[in-house]
C-alpha positions in Angstrom: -13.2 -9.9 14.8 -12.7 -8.0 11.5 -12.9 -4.9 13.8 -9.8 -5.9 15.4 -8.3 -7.0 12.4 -8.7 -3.6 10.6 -7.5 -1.5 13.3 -4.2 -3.8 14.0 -3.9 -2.8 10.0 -4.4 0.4 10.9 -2.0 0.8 13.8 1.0 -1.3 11.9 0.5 1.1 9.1 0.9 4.0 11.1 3.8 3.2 13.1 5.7 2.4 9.4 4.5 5.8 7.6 5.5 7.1 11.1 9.0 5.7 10.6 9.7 6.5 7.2 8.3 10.2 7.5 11.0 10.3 10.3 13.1 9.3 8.2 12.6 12.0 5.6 11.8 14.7 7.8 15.5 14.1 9.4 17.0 14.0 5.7 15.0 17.6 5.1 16.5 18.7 8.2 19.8 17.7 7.9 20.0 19.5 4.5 18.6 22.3 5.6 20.7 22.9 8.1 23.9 22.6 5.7 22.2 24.6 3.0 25.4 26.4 2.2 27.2 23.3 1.9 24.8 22.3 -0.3 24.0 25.2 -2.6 28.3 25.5 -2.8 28.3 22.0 -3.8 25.5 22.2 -6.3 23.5 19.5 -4.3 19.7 20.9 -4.9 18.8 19.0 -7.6 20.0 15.5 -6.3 18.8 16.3 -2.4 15.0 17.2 -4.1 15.3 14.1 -6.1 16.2 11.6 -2.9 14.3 13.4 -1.3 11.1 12.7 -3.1 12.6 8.9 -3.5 12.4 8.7 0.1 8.7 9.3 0.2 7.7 6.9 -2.8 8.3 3.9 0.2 5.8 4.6 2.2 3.5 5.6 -0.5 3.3 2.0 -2.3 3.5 0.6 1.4 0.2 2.3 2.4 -1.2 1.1 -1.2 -0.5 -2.5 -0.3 -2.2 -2.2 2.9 -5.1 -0.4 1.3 -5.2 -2.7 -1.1 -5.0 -5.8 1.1 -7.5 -4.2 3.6 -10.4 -3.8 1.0 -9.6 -7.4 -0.7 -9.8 -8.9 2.6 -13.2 -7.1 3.9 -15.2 -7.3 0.2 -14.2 -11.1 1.0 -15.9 -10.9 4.6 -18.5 -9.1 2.9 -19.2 -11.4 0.1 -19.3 -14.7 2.5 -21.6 -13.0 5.1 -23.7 -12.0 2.3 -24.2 -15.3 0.9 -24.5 -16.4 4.0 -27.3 -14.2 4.9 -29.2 -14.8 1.1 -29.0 -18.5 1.6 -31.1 -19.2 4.6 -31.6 -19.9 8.0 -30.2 -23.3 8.0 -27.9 -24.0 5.1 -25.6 -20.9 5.9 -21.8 -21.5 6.0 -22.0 -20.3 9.9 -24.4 -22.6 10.7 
């Protein structure tokens, strides 16, 4: 069960990191192409800084789910542990 809990996780996390790299890649892309639109409008500066905005996203989003992943399996842990320590017929699974 917690195997297929941890690697639905996995595979939601990936397809949004996928989507929002996509996302940036295509801004980087798009700027590059019309570097001498930008460099004649002065643009560096503010394209480097959205840039870099448009990466902080999936950053905190694969923090959360980091974050949520390890709370959630140290609490599996922890009950199967107690479970384990308490004996063969007061355990919470039996």
């Amino acid at each position: 069960m917690t195997g297929y809990l941890r690697f639905s996780q996995l595979n939601k996390l990936n397809a949004q990191l996928k989507q929002a790299y996509e996302k940036s890649a295509n801004m980087a892309c798009e700027q590059v192409a019309a570097i001498r639109t930008v460099a004649s409008l002065n643009r560096e500066i503010a394209l480097h800084t959205e840039f870099c905005e448009s990466l902080q996203e999936p950053v905190r989003r694969a923090m959360y789910s980091t974050l949520k992943s390890t709370l959630v399996f140290t609490l599996i842990w922890v009950v199967l542990t107690i479970d384990v320590r308490s004996g063969p017929k007061s355990g919470i699974f039996h």
